[in-house]
KEGUNU-495056 format. One record per residue: residue in three letters; x, y, z of N, C-alpha, C, O in turn. Coordinates in pm, 1 decimal, always signed. Layout:
N
> code | n.x | n.y | n.z | ca.x | ca.y | ca.z | c.x | c.y | c.z | o.x | o.y | o.z
> ALA | X | Y | Z | X | Y | Z | X | Y | Z | X | Y | Z
...
//
This chain:
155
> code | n.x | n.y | n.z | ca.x | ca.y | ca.z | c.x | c.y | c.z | o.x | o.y | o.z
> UNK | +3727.9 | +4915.7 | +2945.0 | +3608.2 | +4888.8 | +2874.1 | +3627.4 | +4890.4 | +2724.7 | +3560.4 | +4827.8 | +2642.6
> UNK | +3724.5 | +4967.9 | +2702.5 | +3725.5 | +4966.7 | +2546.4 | +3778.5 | +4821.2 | +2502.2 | +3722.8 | +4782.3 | +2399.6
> UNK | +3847.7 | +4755.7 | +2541.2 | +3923.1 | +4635.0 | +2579.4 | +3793.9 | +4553.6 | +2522.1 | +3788.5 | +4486.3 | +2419.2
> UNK | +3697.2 | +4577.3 | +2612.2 | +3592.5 | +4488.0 | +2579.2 | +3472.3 | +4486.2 | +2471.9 | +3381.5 | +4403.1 | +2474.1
> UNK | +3484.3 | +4584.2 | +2383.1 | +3334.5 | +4585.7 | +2276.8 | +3467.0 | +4529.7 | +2149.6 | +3428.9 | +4473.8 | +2046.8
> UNK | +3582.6 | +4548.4 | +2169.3 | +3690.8 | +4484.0 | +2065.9 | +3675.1 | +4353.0 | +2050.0 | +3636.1 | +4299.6 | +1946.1
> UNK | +3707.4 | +4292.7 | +2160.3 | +3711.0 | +4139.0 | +2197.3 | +3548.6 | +4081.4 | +2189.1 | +3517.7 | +3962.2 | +2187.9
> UNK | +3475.7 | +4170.8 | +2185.0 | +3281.4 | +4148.2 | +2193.1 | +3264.2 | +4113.3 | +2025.9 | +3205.5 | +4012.3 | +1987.2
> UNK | +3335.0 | +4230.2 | +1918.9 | +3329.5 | +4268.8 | +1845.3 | +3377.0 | +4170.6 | +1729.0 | +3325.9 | +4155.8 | +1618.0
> UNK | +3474.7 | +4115.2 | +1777.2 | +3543.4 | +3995.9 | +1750.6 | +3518.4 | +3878.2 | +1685.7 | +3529.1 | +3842.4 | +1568.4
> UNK | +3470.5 | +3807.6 | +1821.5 | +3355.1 | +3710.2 | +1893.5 | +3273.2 | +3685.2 | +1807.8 | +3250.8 | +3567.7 | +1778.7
> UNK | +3195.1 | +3808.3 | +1733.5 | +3040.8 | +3809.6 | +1718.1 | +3134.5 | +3776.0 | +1507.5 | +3082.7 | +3699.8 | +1425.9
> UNK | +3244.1 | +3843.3 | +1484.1 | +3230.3 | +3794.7 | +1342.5 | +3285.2 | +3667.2 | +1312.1 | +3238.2 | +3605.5 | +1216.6
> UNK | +3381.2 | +3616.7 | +1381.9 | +3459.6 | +3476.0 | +1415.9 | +3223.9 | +3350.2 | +1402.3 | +3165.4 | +3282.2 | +1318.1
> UNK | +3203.1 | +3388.2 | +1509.1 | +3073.1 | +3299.9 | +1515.4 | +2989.2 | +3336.8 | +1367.8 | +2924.7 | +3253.5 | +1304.1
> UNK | +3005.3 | +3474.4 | +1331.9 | +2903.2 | +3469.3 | +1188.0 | +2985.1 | +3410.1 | +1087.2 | +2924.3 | +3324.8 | +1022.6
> UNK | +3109.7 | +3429.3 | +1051.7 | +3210.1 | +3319.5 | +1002.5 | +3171.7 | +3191.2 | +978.6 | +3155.3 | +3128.4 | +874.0
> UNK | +3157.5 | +3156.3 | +1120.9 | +3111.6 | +2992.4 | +1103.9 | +2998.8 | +2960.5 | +1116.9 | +2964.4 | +2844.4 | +1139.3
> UNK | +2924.4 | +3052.7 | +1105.9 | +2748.9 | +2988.8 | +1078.1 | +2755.6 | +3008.2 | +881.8 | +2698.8 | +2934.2 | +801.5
> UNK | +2800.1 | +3070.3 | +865.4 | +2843.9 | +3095.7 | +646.4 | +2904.9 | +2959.2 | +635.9 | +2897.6 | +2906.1 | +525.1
> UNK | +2952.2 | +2906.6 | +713.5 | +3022.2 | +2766.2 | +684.5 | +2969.4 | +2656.0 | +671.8 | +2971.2 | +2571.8 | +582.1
> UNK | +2888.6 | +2667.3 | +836.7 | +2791.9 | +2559.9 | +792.9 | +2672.1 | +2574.3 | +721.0 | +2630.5 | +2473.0 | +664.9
> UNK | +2598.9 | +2692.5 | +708.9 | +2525.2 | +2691.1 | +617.7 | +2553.4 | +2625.1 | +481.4 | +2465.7 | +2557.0 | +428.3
> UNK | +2658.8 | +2641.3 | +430.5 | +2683.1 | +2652.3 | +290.3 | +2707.8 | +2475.0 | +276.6 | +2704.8 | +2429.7 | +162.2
> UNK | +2727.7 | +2394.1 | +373.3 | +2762.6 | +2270.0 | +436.5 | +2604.9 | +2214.4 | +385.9 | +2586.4 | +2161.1 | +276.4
> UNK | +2468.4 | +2244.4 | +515.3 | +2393.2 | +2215.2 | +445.7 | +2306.3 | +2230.7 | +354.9 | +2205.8 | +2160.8 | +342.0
> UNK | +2346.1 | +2346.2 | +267.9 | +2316.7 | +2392.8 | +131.7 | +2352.9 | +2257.2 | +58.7 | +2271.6 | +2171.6 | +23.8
> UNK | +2472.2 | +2254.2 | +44.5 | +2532.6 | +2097.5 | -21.8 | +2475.3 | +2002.0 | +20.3 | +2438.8 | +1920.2 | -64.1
> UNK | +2444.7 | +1974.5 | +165.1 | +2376.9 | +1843.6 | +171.2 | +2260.0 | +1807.0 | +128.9 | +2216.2 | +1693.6 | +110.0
> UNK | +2183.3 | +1967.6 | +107.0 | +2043.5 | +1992.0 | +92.2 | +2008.5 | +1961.1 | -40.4 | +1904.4 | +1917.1 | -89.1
> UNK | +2165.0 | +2007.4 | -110.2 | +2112.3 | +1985.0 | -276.3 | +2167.1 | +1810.7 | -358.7 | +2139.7 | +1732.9 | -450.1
> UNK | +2248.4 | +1830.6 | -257.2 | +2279.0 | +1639.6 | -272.8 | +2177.0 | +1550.1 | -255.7 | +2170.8 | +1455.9 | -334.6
> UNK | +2039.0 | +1567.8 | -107.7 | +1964.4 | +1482.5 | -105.2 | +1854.4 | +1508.1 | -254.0 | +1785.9 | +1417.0 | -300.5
> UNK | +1858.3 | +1656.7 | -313.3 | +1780.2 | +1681.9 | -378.2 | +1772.2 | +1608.6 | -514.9 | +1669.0 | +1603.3 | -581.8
> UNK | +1916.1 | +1540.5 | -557.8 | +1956.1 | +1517.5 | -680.8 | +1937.8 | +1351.4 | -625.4 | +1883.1 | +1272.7 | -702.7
> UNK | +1984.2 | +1303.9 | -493.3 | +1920.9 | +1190.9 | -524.9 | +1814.3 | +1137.1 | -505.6 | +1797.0 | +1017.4 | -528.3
> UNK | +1707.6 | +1229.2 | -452.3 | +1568.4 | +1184.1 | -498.3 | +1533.0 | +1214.4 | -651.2 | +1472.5 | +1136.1 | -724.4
> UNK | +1577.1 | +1331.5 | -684.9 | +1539.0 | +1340.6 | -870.9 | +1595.1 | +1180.8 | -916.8 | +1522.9 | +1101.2 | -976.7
> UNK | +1676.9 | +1164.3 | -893.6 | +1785.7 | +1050.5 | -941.9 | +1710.7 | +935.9 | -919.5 | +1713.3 | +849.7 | -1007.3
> UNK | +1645.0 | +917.8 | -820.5 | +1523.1 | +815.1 | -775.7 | +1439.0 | +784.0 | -867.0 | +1415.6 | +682.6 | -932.7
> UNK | +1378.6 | +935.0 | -857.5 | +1231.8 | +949.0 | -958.8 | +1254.2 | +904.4 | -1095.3 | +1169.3 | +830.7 | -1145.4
> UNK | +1351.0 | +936.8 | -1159.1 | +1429.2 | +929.0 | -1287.8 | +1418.4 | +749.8 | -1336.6 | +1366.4 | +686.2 | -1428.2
> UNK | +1490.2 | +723.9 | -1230.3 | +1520.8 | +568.7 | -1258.4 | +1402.3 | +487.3 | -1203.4 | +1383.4 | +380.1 | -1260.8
> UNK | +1343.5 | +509.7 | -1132.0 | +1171.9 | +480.7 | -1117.6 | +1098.9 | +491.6 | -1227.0 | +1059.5 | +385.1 | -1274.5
> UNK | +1062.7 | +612.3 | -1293.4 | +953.7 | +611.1 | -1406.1 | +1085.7 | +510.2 | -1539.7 | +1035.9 | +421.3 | -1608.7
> UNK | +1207.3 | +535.2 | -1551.7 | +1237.0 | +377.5 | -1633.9 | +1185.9 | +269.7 | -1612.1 | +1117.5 | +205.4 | -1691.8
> UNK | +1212.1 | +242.5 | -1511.2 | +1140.9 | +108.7 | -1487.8 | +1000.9 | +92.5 | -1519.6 | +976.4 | -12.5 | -1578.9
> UNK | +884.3 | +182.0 | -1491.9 | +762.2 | +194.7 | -1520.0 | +767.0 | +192.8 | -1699.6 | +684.5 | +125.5 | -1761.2
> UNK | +825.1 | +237.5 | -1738.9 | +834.6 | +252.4 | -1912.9 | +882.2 | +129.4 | -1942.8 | +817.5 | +63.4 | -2024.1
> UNK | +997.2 | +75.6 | -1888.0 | +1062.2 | -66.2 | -1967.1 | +952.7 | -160.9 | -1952.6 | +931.5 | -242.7 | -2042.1
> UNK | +854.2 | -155.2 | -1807.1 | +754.2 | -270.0 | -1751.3 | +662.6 | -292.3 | -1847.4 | +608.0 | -392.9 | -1892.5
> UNK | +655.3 | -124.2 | -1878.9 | +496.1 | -120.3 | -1964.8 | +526.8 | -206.4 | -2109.6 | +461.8 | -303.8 | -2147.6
> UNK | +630.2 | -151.3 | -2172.3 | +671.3 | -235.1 | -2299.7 | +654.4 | -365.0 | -2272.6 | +584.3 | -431.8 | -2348.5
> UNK | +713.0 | -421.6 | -2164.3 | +695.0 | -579.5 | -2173.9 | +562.1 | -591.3 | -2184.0 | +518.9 | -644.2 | -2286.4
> UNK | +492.9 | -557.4 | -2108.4 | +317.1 | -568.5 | -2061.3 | +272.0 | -556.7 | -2208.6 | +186.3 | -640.3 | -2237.1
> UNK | +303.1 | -485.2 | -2296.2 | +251.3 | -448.5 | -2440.2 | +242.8 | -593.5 | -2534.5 | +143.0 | -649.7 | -2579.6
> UNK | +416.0 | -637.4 | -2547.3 | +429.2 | -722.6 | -2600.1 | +390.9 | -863.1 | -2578.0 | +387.8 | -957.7 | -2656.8
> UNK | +350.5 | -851.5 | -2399.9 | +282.2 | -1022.3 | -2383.0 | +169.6 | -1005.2 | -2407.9 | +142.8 | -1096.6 | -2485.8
> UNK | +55.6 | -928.6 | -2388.3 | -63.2 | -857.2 | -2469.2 | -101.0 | -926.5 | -2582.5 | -213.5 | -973.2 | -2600.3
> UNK | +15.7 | -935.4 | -2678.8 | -15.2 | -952.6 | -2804.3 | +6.9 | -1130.0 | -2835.5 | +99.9 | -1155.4 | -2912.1
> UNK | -38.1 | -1197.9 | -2804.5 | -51.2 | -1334.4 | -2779.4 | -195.7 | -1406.1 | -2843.4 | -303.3 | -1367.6 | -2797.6
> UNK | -193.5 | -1486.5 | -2925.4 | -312.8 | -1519.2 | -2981.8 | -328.8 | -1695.8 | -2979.4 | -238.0 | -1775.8 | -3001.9
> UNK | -470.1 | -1727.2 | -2945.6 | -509.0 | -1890.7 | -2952.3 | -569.1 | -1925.3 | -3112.3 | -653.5 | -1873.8 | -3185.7
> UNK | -502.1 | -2009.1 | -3118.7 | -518.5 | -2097.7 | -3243.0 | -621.0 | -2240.2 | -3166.1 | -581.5 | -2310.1 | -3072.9
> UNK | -731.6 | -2251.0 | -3223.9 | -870.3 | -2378.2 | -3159.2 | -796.3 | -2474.9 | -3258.6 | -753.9 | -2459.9 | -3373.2
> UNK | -797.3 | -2566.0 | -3181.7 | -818.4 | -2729.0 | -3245.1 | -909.4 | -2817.3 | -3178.4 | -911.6 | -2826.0 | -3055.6
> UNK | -1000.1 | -2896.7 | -3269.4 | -1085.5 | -2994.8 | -3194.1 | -1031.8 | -3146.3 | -3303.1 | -1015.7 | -3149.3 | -3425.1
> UNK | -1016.4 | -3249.2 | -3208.1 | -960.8 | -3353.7 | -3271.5 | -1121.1 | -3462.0 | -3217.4 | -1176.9 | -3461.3 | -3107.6
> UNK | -1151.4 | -3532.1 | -3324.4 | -1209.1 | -3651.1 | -3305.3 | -1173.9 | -3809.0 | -3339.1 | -1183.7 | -3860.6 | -3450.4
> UNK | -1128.3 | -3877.4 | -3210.8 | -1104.5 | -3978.7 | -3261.1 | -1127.1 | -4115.4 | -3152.1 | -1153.0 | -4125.2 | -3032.1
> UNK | -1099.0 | -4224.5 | -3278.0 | -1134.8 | -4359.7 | -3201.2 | -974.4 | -4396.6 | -3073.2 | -854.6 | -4385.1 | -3099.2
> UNK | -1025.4 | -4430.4 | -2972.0 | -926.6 | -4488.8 | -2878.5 | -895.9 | -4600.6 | -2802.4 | -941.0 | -4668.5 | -2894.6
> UNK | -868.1 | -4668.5 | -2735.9 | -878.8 | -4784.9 | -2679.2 | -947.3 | -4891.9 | -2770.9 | -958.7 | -4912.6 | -2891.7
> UNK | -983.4 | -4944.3 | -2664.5 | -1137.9 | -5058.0 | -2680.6 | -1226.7 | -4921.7 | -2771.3 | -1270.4 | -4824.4 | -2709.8
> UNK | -1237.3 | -4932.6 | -2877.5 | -1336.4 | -4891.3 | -2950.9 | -1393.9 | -4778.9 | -2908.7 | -1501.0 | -4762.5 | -2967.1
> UNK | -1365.7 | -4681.7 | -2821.2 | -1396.8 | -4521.7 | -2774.8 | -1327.4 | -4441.0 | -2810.8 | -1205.6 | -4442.5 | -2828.6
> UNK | -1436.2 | -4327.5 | -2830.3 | -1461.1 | -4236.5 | -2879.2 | -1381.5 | -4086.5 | -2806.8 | -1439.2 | -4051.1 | -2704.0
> UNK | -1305.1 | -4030.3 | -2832.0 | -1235.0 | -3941.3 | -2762.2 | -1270.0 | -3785.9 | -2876.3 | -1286.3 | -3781.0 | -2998.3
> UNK | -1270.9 | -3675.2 | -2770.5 | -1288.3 | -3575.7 | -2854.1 | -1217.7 | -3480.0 | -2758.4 | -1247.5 | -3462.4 | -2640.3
> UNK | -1105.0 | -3412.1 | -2837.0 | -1012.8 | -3350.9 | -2757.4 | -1038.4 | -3167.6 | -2778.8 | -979.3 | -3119.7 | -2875.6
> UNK | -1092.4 | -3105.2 | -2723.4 | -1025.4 | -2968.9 | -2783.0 | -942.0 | -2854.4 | -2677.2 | -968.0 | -2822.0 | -2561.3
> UNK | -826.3 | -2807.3 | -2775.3 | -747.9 | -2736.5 | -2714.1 | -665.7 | -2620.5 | -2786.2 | -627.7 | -2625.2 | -2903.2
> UNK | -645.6 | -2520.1 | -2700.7 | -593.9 | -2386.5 | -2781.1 | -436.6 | -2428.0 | -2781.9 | -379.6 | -2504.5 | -2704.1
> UNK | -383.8 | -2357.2 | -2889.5 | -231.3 | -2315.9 | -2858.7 | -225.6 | -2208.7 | -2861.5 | -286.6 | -2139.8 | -2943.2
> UNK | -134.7 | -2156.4 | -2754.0 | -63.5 | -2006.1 | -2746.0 | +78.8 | -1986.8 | -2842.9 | +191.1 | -2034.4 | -2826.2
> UNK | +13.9 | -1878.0 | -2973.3 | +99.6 | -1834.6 | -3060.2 | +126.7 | -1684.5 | -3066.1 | +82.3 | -1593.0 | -2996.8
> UNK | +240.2 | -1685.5 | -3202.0 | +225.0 | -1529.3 | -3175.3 | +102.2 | -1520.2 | -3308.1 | +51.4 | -1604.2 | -3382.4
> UNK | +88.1 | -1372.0 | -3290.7 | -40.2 | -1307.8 | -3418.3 | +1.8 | -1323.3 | -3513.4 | -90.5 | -1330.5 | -3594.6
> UNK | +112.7 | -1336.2 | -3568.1 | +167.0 | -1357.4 | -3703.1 | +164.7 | -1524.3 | -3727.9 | +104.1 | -1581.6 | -3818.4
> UNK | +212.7 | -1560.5 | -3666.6 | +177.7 | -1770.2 | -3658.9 | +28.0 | -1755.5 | -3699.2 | +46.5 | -1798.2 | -3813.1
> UNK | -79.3 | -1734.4 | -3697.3 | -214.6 | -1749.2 | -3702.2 | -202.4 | -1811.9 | -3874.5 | -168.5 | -1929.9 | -3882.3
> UNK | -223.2 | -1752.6 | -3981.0 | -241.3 | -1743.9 | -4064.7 | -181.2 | -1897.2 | -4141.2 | -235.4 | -1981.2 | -4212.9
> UNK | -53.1 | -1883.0 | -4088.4 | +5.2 | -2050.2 | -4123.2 | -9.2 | -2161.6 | -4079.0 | +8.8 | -2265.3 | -4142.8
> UNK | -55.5 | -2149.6 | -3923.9 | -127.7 | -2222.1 | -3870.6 | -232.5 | -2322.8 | -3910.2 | -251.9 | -2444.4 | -3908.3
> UNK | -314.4 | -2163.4 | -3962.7 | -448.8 | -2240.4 | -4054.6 | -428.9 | -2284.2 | -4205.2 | -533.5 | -2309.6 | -4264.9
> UNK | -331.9 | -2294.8 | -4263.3 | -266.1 | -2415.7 | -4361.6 | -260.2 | -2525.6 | -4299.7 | -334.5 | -2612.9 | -4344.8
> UNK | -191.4 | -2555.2 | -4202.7 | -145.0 | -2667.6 | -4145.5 | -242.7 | -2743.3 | -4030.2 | -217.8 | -2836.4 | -3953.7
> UNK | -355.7 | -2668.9 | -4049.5 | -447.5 | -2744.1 | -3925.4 | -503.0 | -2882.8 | -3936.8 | -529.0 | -2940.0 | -3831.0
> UNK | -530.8 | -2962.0 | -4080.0 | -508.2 | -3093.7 | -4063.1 | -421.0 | -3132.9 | -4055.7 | -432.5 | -3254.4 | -4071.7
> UNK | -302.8 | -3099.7 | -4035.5 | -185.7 | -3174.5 | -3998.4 | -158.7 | -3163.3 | -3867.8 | -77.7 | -3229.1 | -3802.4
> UNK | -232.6 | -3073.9 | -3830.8 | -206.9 | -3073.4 | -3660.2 | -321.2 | -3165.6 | -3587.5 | -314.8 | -3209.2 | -3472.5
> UNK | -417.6 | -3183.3 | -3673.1 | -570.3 | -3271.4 | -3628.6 | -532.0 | -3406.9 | -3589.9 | -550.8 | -3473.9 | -3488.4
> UNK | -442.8 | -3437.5 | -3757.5 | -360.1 | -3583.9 | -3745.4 | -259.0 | -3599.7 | -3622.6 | -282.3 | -3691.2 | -3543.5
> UNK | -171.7 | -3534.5 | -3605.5 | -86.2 | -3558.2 | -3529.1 | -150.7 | -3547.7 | -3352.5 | -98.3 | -3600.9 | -3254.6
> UNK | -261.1 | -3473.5 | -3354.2 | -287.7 | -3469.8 | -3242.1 | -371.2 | -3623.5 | -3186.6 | -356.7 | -3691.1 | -3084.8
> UNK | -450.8 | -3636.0 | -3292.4 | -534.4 | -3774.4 | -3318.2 | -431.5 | -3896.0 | -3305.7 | -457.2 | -3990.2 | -3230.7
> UNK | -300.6 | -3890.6 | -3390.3 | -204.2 | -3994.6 | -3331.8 | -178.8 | -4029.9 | -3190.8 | -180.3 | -4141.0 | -3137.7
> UNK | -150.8 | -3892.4 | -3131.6 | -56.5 | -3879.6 | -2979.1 | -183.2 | -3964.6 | -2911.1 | -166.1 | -4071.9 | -2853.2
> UNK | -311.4 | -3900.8 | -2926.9 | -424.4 | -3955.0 | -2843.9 | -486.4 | -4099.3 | -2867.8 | -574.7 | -4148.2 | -2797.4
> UNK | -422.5 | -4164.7 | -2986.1 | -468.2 | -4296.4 | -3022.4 | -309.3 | -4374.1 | -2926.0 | -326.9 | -4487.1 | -2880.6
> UNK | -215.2 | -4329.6 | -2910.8 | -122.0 | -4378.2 | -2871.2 | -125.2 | -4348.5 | -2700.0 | -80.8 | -4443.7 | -2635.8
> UNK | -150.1 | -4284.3 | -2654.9 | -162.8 | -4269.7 | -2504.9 | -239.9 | -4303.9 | -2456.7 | -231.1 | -4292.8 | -2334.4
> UNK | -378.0 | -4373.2 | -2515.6 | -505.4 | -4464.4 | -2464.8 | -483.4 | -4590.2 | -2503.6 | -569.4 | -4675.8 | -2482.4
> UNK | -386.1 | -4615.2 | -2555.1 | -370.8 | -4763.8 | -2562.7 | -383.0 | -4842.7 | -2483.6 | -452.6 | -4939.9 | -2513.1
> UNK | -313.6 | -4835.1 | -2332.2 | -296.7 | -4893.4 | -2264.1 | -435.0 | -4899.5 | -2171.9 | -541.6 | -4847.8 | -2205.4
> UNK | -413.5 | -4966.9 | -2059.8 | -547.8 | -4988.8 | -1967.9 | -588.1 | -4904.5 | -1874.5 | -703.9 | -4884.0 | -1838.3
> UNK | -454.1 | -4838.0 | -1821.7 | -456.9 | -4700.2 | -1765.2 | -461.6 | -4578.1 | -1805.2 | -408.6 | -4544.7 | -1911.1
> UNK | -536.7 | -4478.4 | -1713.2 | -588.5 | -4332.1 | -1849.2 | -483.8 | -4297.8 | -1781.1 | -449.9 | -4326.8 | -1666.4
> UNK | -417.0 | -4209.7 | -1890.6 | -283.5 | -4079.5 | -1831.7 | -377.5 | -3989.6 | -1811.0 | -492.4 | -3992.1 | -1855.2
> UNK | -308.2 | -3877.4 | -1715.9 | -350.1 | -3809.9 | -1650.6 | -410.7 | -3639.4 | -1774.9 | -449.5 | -3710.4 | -1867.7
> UNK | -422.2 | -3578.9 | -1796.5 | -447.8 | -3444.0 | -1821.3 | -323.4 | -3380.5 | -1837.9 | -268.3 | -3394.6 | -1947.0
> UNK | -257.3 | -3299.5 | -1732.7 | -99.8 | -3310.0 | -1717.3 | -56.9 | -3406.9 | -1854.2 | -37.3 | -3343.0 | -1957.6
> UNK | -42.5 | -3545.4 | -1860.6 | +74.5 | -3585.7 | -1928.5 | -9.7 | -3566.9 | -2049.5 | +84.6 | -3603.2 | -2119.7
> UNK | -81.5 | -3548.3 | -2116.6 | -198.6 | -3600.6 | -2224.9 | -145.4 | -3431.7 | -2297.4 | -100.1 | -3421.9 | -2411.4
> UNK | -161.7 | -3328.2 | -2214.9 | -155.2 | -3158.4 | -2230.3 | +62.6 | -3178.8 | -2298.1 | +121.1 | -3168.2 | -2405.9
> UNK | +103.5 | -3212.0 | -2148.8 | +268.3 | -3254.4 | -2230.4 | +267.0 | -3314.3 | -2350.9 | +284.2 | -3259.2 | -2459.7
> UNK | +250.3 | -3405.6 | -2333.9 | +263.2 | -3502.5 | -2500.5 | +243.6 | -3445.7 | -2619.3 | +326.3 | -3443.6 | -2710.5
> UNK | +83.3 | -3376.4 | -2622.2 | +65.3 | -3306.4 | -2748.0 | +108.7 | -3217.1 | -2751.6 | +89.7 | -3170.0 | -2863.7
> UNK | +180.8 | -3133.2 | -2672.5 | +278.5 | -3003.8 | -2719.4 | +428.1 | -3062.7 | -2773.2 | +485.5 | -3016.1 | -2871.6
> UNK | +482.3 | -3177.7 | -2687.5 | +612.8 | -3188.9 | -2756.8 | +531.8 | -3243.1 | -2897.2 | +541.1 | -3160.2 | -2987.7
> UNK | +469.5 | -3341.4 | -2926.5 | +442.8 | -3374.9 | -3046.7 | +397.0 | -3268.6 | -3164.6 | +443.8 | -3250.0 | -3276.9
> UNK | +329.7 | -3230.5 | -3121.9 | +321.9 | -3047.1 | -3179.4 | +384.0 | -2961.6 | -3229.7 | +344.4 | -2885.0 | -3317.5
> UNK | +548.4 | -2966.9 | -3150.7 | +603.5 | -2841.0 | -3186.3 | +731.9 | -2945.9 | -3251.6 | +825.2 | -2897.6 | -3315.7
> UNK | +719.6 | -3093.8 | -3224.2 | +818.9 | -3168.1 | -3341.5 | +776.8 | -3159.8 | -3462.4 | +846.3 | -3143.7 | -3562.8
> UNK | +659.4 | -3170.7 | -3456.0 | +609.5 | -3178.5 | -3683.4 | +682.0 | -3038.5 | -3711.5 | +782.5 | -3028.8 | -3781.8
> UNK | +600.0 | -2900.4 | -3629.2 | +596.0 | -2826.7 | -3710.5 | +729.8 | -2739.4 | -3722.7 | +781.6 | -2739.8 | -3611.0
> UNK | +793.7 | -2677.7 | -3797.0 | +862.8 | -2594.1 | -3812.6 | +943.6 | -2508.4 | -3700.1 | +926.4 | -2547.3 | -3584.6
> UNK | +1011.3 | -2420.2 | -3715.4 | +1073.1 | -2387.1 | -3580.7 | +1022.0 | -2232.8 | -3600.1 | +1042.1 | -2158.5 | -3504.0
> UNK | +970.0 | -2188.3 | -3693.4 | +902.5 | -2046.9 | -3685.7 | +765.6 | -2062.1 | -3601.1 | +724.8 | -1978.9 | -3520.0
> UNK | +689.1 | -2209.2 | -3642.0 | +580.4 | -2206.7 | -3623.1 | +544.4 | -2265.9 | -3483.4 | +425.2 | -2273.2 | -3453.6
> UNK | +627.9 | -2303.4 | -3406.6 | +619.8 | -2347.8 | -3270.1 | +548.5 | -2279.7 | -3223.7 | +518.0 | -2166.2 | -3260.4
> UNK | +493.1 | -2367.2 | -3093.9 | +344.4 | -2300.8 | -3030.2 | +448.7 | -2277.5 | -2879.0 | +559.9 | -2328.0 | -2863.8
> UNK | +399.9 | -2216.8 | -2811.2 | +457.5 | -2147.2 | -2695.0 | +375.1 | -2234.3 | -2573.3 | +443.8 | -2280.8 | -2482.4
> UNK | +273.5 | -2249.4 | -2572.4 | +196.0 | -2355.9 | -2494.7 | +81.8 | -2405.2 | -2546.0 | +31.4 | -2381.8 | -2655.8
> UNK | +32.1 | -2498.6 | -2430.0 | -96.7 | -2585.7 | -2520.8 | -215.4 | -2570.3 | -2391.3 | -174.7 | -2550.2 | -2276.8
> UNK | -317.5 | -2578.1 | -2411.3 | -433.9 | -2580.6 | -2327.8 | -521.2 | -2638.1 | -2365.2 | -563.2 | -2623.2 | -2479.9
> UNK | -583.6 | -2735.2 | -2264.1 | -679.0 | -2824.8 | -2276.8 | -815.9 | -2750.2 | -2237.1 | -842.8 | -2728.2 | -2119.0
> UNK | -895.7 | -2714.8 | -2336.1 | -1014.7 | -2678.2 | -2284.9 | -1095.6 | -2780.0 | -2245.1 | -1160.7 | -2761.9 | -2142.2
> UNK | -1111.9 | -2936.7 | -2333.9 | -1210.6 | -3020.5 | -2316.4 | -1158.6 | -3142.2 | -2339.7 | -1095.5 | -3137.8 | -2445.3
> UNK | -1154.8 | -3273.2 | -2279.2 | -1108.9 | -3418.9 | -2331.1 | -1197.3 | -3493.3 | -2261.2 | -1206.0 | -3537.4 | -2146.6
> UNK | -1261.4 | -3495.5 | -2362.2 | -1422.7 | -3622.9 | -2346.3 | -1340.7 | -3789.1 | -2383.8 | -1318.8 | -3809.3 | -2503.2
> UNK | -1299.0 | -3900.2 | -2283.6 | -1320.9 | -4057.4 | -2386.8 | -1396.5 | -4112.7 | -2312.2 | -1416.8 | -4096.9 | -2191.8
> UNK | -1437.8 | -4176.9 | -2382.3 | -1560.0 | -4308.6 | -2408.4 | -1661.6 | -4306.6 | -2487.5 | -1676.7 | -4238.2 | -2588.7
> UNK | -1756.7 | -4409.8 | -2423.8 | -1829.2 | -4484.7 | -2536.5 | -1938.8 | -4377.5 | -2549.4 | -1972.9 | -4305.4 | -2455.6
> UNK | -2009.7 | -4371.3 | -2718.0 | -2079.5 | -4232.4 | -2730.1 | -2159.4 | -4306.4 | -2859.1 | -2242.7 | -4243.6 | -2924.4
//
């Protein structure tokens, strides 16, 4: 019998041995998943911060109005108005140059009603932006164009 609380005795520290082993096993695994969820969270709220900056800076986007009146075709009457999308700093020079943008817009539209067929909206919106951003300067380029209103005919 004595034989046996030795060999019992044994047994029992050999098994607590290896439960310290694996514990300590998933201690590590425990603190590994821990760092890569922090590591998650971390690089998550970046992304939320880099997003927001962008979101800030398209925010800041301003319309410049133009209304053009002019003769077209057969003797009609066209009245065009439309915003451009600039930045806030473009504003100011803009409005120096707004009869020159009246003219040039009044050209494009005396030249695209010439014919017998109306262009579409689409091409009428194209045209006056490339023509638009050829006069003016390369600071002062407009980013897009929008047609709020294009009335032709007889009036």
């Amino acid at each position: 019998m004595s034989a046996s609380p030795k060999n019992d005795k044994s047994t029992r520290l050999k098994r607590a041995g290896n439960q310290s082993v694996k514990g300590s096993g998933e201690g590590l695994s425990l603190l590994s998943f821990w760092l890569a969820i922090g590591l998650f969270a971390l690089l998550s709220g970046g992304v939320v911060v880099y997003n927001y900056n962008d979101n800030q800076e398209a925010d800041e986007d301003a319309y410049f109005s133009v209304q053009v009146e002019t003769t077209v075709g057969d003797e009609q009457n066209a009245i065009c108005k439309f915003q451009l999308l600039i930045d806030p700093e473009q504003k100011e020079r803009l409005q120096k140059r707004q009869k020159e943008l009246e003219v040039v817009a009044s050209a494009m539209l005396t030249e695209m009603y010439q014919g017998e067929q109306r262009p579409t909206l689409a091409a009428v919106r194209r045209q006056l932006y490339v023509a638009i951003n050829q006069k003016l300067p390369r600071k002062l380029q407009i980013r897009d164009l929008l047609i709020q209103d294009c009335l032709v005919g007889n009036s």
